[in-house]
N, C-alpha and C positions, 0 to 999 in steps of 0.2 A: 433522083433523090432531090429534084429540085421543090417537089412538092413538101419536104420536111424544111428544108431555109424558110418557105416562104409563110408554110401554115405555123411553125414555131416562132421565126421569126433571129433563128440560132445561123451563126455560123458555121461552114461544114465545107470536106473536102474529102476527094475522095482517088485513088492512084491503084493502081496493080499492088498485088499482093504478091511478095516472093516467095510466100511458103508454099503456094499451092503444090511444088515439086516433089514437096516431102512429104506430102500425103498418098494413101493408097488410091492405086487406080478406078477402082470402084467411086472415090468420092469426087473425083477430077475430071470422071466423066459424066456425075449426075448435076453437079455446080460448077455456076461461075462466082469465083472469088473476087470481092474488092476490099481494100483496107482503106476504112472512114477516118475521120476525127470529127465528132458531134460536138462543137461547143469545147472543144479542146478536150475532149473524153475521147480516145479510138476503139474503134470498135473493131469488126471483120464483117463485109455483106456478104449474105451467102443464098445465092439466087437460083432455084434449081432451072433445070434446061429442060427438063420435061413434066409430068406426073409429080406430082409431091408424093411422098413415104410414108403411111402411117408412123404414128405419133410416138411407139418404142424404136423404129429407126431414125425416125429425126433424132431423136434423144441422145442417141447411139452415135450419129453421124456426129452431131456438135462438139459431144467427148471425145470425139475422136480430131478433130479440127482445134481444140483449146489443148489437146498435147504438144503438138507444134507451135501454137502460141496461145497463151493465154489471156483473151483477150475476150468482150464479151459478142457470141454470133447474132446479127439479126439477120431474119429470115425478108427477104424482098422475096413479095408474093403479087400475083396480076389480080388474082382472085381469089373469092375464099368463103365457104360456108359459115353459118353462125356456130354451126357444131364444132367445126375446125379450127372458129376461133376464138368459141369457150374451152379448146381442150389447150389449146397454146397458152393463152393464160392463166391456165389453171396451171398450168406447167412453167408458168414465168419463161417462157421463153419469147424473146423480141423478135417482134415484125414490123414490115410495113405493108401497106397496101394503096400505092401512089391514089390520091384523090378519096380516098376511102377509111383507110385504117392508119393509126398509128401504135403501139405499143414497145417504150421503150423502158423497161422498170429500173434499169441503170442510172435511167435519166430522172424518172421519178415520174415519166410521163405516159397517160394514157389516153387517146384522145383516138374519137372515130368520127361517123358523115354526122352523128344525131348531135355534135358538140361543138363548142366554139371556144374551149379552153379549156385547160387539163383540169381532171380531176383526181380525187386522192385513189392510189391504188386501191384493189377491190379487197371488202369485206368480206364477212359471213351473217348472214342474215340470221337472227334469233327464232327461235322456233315460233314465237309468234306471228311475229311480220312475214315468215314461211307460212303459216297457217293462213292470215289477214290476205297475203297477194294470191295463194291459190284458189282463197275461197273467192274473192275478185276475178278471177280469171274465169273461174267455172261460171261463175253468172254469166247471162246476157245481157243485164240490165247495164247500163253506163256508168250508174252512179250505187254506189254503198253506204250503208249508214251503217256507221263504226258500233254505234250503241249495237244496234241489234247482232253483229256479231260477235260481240260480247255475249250476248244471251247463249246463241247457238252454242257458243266454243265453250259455256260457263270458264272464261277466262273474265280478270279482273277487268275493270276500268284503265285501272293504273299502265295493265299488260296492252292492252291497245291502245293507248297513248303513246308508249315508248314504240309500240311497234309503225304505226303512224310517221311518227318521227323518224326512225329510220329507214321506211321507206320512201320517204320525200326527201331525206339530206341525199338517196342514192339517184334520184330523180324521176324515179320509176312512178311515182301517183303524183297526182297535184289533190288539195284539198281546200274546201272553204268550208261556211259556217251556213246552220239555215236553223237560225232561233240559238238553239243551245247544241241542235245536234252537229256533229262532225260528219261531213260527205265525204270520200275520199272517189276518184277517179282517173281516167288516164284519156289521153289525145288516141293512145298508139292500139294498134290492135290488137286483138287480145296474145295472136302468136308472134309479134313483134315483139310486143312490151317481155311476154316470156322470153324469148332469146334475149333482150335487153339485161333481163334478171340473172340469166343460167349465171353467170361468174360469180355471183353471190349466194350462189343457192347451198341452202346448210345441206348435209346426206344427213337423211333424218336417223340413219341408223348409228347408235353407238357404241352398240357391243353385241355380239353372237356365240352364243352357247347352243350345244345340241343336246336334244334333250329327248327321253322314251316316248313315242307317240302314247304308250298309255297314260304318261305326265302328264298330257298337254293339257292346259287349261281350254275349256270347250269355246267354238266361235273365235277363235283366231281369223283372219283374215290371211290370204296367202300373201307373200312378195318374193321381192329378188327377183332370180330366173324361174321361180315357180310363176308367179304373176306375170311376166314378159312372155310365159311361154304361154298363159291361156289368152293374154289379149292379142298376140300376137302370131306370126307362123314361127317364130323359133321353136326348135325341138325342142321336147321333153328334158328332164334333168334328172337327176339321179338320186336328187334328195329334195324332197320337200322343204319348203321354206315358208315359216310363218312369221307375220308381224306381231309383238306386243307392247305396250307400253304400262311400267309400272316398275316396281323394284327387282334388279337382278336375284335377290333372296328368298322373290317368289317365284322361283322357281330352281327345280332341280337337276341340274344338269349339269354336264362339264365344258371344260374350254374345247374340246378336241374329238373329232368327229371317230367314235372308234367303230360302228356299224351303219352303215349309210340305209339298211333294210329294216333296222329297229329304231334307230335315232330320226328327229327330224331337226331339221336348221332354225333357231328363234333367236331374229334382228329383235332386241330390243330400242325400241323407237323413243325420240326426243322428245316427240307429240303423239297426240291419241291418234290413231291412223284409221278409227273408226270414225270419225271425225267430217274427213273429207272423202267418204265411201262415195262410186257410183254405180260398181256394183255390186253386189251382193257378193257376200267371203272373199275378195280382193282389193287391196291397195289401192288406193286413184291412181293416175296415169302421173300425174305431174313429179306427185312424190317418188314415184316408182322411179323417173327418172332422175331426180336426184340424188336419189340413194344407188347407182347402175352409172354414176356420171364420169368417174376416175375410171371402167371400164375401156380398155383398146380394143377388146376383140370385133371385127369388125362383125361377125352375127351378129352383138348386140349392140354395134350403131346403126346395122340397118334397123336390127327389130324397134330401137327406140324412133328414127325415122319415121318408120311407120305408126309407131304407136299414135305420134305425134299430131299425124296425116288423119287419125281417128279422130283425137281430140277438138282437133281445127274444124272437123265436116269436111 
């Protein structure tokens, strides 16, 4: 832990932990326990000894280690996916990753390799600036001109200003001027700068009612597992899922799935999902995975893996 003194710049010390005795076997042999003090804040490190746990049993372990003391757990890690560690932050739970990562939100600190000083914990991106960075990603081109996707999105001026703005205070675009127009662009590649983004990414979906396929308003677009499952090899689902966007009054439907063979599932959406189409009757990929991103089961981290692996080339 010498790399948090040094890149903090904080005091810290760290000794055996006496509670490990009082925990169950199962957790005393997947971790080693130490008990910190960050800056005179204590913590408990909890370092596992082989394979990490998916993400409901870390959950699980931790609850079960703050019974014995309540105290806040950081996870010391040697290594670690950017999947692995949008879903730990997503889930507020602290890590390290000596030379690499730090995340301590007790501390109020988030800091990784791309940083040189903490930043404000993570956002939520507005559905603009979600629309503005995907339709950036999708391009090839390096640079965007803010006006014209104004035109595309028929969103305001005003709407890509703020969204501009909030994605340069996150770091993610840098921007200059060329006459009167706004360029926005990025150093990072296009699936860097996307893992950069995942912790801030809105789930475009806001509410789901199921509704008579004879209701269904015509040309929907599929999502959820309906969409992971045709861009991908995840199996089939059991119910149909479509995206809309517009008011939940338009439409008929209820909260509560009572025939899965006459009903089908409609995400209503934050933004036009027609929008950022690339193919025909489905979701884009990007969005698909933010709305699929609070997801543990590991099918669909592989299948978003792979979706991913599409997206990239």
């Amino acid at each position: 832990m010498k790399y948090v003194e040094d890149t903090l710049g904080i005091k810290m010390s760290i000794e055996p932990w006496d509670g490990a005795d009082r925990l169950p076997y199962y957790l005393a042999d997947r971790y080693e326990f130490r008990r910190a003090v960050f800056d005179s804040v204590p913590c408990l490190i909890m370092k596992p000894k082989g394979e990490l746990d998916t993400l409901p049993a870390i959950k699980k372990h931790i609850s079960r280690v703050r019974e014995v003391e309540l105290l806040p757990v950081v996870l010391n890690l040697d290594a670690m996916t950017a999947r692995r560690r949008m879903s730990l932050i997503e889930s507020r739970i602290p890590f390290v990753v000596p030379s690499f990562h730090i995340y301590l939100p007790f501390l109020g600190i988030v800091l990784n390799e791309r940083y040189t000083s903490a930043t404000k914990p993570s956002e939520t991106l507005m559905p603009s600036s979600q629309l503005l960075l995907f339709h950036y990603l999708y391009q090839s081109e390096p640079e965007l001109r803010a006006g014209e996707t104004a035109e595309v999105f028929g969103i305001s001026a005003m709407q890509v200003s703020r969204a501009i703005k909030q994605l340069t205070a996150l770091g993610l675009v840098q921007v200059r001027k060329d006459g009167i127009r706004t360029i926005i662009s990025s150093n990072e590649r296009r699936r860097d700068l996307f893992d950069m983004a995942r912790p801030y990414l809105l789930n475009p979906v806001r509410k789901r009612l199921y509704v008579e396929y004879g209701d269904l308003p015509k040309g929907l677009p599929i999502s959820g597992y309906s969409a992971l499952s045709e861009l991908t090899m995840l199996g089939g689902t059991s119910i149909g899922t479509f995206a809309f966007f517009g008011k939940v009054g338009e439409l008929s439907g209820t909260d509560s799935l009572v025939d899965n063979t006459a009903q089908a599932e409609i995400e209503i959406w934050r933004y036009d999902p027609v929008l950022l189409l690339k193919y025909p009757g489905v979701v884009d990929a990007l969005s698909l995975v933010a709305s699929l991103s609070h997801d543990d089961d590991p099918r669909v981290e592989e299948s978003i893996d792979e979706l991913l692996l599409k997206v990239w080339g």
